[in-house]
C-alpha positions in Angstrom: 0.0 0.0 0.0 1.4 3.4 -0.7 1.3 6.3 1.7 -1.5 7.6 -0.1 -3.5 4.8 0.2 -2.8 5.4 3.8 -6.7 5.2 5.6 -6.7 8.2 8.5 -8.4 6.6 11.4 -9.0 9.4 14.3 -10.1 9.8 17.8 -10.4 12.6 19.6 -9.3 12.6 24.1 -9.0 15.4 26.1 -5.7 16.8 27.0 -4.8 15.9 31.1 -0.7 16.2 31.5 0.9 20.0 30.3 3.2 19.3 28.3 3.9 22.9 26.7 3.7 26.4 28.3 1.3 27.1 26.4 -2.2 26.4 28.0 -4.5 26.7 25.0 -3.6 23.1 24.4 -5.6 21.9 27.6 -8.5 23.6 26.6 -9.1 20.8 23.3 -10.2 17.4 22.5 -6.6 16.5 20.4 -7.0 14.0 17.1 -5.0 11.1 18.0 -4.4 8.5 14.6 -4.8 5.7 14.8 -7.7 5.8 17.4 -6.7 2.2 18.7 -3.8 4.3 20.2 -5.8 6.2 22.3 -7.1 2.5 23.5 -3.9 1.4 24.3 -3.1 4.6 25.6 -5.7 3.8 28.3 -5.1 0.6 29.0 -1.2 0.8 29.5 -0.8 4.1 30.7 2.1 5.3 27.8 1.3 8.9 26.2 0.0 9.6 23.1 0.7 12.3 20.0 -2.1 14.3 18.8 -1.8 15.6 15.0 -0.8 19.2 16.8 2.2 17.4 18.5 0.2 17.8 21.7 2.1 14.6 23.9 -0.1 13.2 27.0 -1.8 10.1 28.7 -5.6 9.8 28.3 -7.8 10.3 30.9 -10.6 12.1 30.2 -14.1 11.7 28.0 -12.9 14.3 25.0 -16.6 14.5 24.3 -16.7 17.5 26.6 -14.2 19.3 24.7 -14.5 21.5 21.5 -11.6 19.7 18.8 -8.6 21.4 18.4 -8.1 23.6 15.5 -4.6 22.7 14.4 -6.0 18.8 14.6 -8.8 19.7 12.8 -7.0 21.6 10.1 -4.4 18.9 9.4 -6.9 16.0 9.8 -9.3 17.9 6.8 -6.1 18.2 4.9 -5.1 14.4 5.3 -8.8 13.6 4.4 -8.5 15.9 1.3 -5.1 14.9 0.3 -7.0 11.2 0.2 -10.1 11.7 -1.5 -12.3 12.8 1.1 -12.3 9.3 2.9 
C-alpha cells in the first residue's frame, strides 16, 4: 500500500498532563491517529501524539471538549489529500 492509500483513522481525548507552556492546548479534545492508540493509551498508561504534536496520557471523556483547531486543520487536509475518505 502506498502512503496515499494510507486510511486516516481518528479519535479525539482530552488533553490531562501540560506538556507545553502554552495552555490553550488543555483547553481541546486533540486527534490522536490511529484511534486504537488512544485505547492502548488507556489501557497501558504510555502517552499519546495528537496531529498538533500535543504529547499526553488519556484520561478524560474528549466529548466535553471543543476539537482542536490545528488537529482539525491537518486532519481535513489528510482527508483531502486522500479523496475525502
Amino acid at each position: 500500500m502506498s502512503q496515499l492509500e494510507t486510511t486516516v483513522d481518528t479519535t479525539t481525548e482530552q488533553v490531562t498532563n501540560p506538556v507545553t507552556d502554552d495552555g490553550d492546548h488543555e483547553k481541546f479534545a486533540h486527534v490522536v491517529v490511529p484511534a486504537s492508540a488512544v485505547t492502548e493509551a488507556y489501557i497501558t498508561g504510555t502517552p499519546v501524539t495528537a496531529l498538533c504534536g500535543k504529547t499526553w496520557v488519556p484520561t478524560r471523556d474528549p466529548g466535553r471538549y471543543q476539537v482542536c483547531p490545528t488537529c482539525q486543520e491537518i486532519l481535513d487536509a489528510a482527508r483531502a489529500a486522500h479523496g475525502g475518505s
